[in-house]
N, C-alpha and C positions, 0 to 999 in steps of 0.2 A: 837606523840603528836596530838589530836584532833584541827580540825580546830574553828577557833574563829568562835564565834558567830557572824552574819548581826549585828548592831547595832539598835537597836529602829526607828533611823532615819532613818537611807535606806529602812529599811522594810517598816515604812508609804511614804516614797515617792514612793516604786515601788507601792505598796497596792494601790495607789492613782492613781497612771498612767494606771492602772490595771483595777479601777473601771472606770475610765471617756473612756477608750479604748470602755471597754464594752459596758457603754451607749452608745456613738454616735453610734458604728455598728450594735446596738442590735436597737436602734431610726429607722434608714436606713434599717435593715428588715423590723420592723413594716409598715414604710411608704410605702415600696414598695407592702407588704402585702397587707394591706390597700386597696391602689389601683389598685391592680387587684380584691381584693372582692367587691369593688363597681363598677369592667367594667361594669355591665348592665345599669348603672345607662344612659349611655350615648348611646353606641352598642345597648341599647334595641329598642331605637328606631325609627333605620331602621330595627331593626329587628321586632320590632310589625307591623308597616307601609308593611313589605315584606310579613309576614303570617298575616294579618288582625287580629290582637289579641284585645279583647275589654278591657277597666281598668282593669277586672277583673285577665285575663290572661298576661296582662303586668304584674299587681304587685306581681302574682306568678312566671314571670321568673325573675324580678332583688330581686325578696327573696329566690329563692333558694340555690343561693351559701352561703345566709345569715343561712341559715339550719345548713347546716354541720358544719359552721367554728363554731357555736353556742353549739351543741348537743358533739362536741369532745372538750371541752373546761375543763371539769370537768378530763377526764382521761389527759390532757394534764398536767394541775395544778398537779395534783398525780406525774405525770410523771418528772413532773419539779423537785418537791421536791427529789425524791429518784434516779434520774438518774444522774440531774444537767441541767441546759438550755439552755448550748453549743450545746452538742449532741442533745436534744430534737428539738433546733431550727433550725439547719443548717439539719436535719432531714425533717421537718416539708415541708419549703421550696423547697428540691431537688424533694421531693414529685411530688407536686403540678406543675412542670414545664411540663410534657408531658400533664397533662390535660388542662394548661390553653393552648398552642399548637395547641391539637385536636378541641379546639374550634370552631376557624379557621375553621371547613371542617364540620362544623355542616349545616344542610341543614333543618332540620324537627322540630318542635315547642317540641318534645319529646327528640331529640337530647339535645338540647340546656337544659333542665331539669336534664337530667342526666350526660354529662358531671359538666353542674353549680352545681352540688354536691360536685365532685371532686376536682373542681376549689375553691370552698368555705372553704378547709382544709386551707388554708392560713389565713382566719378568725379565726382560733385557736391560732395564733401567740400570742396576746393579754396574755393569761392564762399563757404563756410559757416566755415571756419576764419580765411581772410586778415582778414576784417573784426574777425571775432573776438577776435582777438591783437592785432589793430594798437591795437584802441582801450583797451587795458589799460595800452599804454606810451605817453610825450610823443612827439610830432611828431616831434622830431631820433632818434628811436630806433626808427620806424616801420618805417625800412628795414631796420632788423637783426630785428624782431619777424617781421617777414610773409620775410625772405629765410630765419631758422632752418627757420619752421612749414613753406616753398618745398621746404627738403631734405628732405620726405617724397618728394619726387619718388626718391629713392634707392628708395624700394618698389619700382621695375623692375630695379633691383641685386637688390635681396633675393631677387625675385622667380625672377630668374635664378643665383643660386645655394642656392635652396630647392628650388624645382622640380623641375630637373632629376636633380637626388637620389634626389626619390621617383619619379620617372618610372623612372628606371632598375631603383631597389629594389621599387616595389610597383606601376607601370603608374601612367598617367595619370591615373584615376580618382581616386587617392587624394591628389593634391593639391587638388582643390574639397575635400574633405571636411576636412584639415588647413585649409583655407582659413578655410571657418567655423568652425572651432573657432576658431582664432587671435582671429577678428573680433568674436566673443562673449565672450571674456575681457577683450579689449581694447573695449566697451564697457562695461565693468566698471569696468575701469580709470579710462575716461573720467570716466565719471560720478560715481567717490567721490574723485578728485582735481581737478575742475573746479571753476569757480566763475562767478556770476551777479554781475552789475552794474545794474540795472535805469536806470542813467543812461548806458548805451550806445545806448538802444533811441531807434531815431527815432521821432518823435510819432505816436501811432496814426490821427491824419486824413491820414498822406501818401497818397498814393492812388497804385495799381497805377500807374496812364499817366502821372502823375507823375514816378517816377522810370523808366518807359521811355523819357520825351521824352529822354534822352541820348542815344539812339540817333542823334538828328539831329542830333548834336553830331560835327561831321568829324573834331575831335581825337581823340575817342575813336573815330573810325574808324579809324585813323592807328595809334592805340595796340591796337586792335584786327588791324590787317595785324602789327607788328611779332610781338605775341605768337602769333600765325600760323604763325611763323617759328620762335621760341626756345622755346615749349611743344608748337605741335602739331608741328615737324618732331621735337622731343625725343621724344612719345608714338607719330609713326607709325615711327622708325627703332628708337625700343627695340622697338617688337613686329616692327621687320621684322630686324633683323640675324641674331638667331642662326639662319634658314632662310636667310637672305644667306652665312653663313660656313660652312652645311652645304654649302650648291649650289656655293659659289665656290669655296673650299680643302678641299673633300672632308672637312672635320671631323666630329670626334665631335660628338654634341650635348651633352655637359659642358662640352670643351673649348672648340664654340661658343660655349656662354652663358657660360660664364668672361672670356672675349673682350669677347663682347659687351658684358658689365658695364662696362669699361673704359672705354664710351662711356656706358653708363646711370648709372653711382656719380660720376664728377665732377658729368655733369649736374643730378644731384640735390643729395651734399651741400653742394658749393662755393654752391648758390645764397645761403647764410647769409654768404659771402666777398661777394657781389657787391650782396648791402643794404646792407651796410656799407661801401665803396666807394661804393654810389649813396648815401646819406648823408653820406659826404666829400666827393667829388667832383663827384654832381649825375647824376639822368638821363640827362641827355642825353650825355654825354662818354663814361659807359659803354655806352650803347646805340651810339652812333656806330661804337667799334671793335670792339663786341660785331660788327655788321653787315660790318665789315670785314675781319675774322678770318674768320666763316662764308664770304664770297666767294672768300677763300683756298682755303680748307680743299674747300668744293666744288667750287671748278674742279678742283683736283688731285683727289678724289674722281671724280669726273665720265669721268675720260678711263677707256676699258674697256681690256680686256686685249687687245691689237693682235699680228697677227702680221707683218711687212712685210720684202716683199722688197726689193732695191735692186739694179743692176746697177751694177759697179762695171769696170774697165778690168781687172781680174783676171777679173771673173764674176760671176755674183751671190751677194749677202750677202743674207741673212734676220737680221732682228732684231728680237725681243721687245719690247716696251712696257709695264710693267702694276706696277701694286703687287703687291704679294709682302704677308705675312697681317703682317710687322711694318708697314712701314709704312705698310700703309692701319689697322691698331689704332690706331698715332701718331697720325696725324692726326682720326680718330674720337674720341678721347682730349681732343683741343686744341680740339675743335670743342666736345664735350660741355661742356669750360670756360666754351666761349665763351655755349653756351645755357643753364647755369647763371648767368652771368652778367646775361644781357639778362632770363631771367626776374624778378630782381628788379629790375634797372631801370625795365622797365617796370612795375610797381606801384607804385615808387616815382614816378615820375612822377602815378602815378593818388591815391597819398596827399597829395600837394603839389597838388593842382589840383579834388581833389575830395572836402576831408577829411570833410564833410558827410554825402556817398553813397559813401560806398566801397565801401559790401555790393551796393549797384545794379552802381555802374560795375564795379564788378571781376567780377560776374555776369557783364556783359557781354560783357566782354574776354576773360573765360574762356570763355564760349561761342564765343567769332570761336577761342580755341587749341584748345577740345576737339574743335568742329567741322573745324580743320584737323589734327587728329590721329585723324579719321574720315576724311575724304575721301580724305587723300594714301594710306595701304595702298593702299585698293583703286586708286589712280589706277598706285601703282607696279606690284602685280601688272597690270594693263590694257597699261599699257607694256612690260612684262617680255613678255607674252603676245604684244604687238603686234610688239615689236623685237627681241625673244629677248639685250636683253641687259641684265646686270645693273646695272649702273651706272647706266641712267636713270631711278633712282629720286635721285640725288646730279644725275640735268643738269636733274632738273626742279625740286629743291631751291635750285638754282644761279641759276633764272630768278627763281623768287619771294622771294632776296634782291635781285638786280636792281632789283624792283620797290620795294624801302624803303629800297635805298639812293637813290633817283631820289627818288620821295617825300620822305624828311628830309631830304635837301640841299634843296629846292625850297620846304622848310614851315618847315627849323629850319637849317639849315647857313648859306645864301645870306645869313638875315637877321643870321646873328651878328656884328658888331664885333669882328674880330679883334686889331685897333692900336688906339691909343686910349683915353681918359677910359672910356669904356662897354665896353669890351672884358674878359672876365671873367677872372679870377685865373690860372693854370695850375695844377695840379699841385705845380710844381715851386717856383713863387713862393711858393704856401701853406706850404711844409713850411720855407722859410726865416722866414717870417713866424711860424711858433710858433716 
């Protein structure tokens, strides 16, 4: 006589114990991920101060590990879908433990380049988790799934008050070393509280160029520029701030990265606030003023420390221009909101239009943000170097929102039905309507 069927109920409560398992250990990779892909942000600078490195060569070594974890993010997505992201991610991590290690014993400005390759496979985490998670929970819950796993992005919070601890207490060296420790227990972790689904995994004859044809899909170009914006501007300003708030306000480096954090810890954990909003609300509405906020926020970033004379019918007055350390934190603070926010927006957009390939398209997308959290460092130190002033790392963050607030008004604003039968809910209509 065959054994009876689980009943409905047992299957959804383990199915449930199953999913939320996953999240928190799959969250707890990311974060620790995270935080070793932004160690330059802090270690870089006694290591620039030790080999004399100018802006230029500083923001080429904390963007290099940003390289790799960016450029493997597409075969990772792939990898996700057809393997499953158990294996993929406990994988990923065992990696990455002897290079961040060897760190430690780096001595030569070339050293430190090419290990930070290595090291920066942990940045691929991201492509390998989103899919991961989403597909454990319903549709309507995708954005709170992938926005939790998002707040691993706080690992540059952590980062910055881990760091600088042991930089002070035992030198720079011994943070890579603490690093893999960390990341070795926490594949530990992963892997006796994760769990496999074999009916996540897309059908084994998809084929590579398959799902790269998205590429030629403009939406995902679109979504591509945005995350550009809310993850790589997030990944190049956490590694660039606390060497920003040494040079600018003369700070210690504890009290920098304390600072700093302020703009790294919203951006990360609020992202679990902003899936969940994009699940109420709708991508698009939160991305809109996500874009609108940053345009705030970096103009007034933007303007530098001004010294200006005036002749007035007495003589002349001189007068000061500039934020002061509270309120340019404020507003670093408000912004980091805002790109906790748009991070899960845009995913959330990518789970509603692409539930099929998510592990592809979010590859992608995360490649267009890891790549712009390679490029802008070094573009800012190049500017820094060219203009000697510090702000034009925020006028040049300031033009490439320009560029997607122009964009979405032109793709998605222009076309929306604001009056009208077709016209969508508000906000504020919804909350009367429950």
């Amino acid at each position: 006589m065959p054994a009876a069927p689980r009943t409905p109920a047992v299957d959804a409560s383990t199915r449930s114990r199953q999913a939320w398992s996953v999240l928190i250990v799959s969250t707890l990779g990311f974060t620790v991920c995270f935080m070793v892909w932004m160690m330059f942000g802090v270690i870089g600078i006694p290591i620039k101060k030790a080999l004399n490195l100018n802006a230029t060569e500083f923001g080429l070594l904390t963007a290099t590990p940003v390289l790799t974890g960016s450029l493997i993010r597409v075969p990772l997505g792939i990898w996700t879908d057809k393997y499953g992201g158990r294996i993929v991610m406990a994988v990923l991590m065992a990696v990455t433990v002897p290079a961040i290690w060897l760190m430690s014993y780096a001595t030569q400005y070339w050293h430190f380049l090419v290990i930070g390759l290595f090291v920066g496979l942990a940045g691929g985490s991201f492509s390998v988790g989103t899919p991961y998670v989403a597909r454990w929970f319903p549709r309507q819950r995708q954005g709170m799934a992938m926005g939790v796993y998002g707040a691993g992005n706080s690992g540059a919070a952590v980062n910055k008050f881990v760091a600088p601890a042991l930089v002070v207490a035992f030198g720079w060296a011994m943070v890579p070393q603490v690093y893999a420790a960390i990341m070795a227990g926490t594949v530990i972790l992963f892997w006796l509280f994760s769990h496999h689904d074999p009916a996540h995994l897309v059908p084994s004859n998809t084929k590579f160029s398959d799902q790269l044809a998205a590429l030629k899909d403009p939406v995902v170009l679109k979504y591509c520029q945005y995350y550009s914006i809310v993850f790589g501007g997030y990944v190049a300003l956490s590694l660039w701030m606390v060497q920003y708030y040494v040079g600018e306000y003369g700070l210690d480096i504890r009290v920098a990265a304390l600072l700093a954090a302020c703009f790294s810890l919203p951006g990360g954990v609020l992202r679990a606030i902003g899936g969940v909003l994009s699940d109420r609300f709708g991508a698009h509405q939160v991305t809109w003023w996500v874009m609108w906020v940053s345009w705030i926020c970096l103009f007034l970033l933007s303007y530098p420390q001004t010294q200006m004379t005036i002749v007035t019918v007495n003589g002349p007055m001189t007068l000061h221009i500039g934020l002061n350390v509270y309120a340019f934190t404020a507003l670093m603070a408000l912004l980091g909101v805002a790109w906790a926010f748009g991070k899960a927006s845009v995913f959330k957009y990518i789970s509603d239009e692409y539930p099929k390939n998510i592990g592809a398209i979010s590859g992608i997308v995360g490649l267009a943000g890891g790549l712009g959290g390679f490029i802008l460092p070094i573009m800012f130190g190049a500017l820094m170097d060219l203009t000697g002033i510090r702000s034009s790392a925020f006028m040049l963050m300031y033009g490439v929102v320009w560029v997607s607030l122009i964009w979405m008004y032109w793709t998605e604003v222009r076309k929306t039905e604001l009056m009208g039968e077709h016209a969508p809910p508000s906000p504020l209509s919804r909350s009367f309507a429950r």
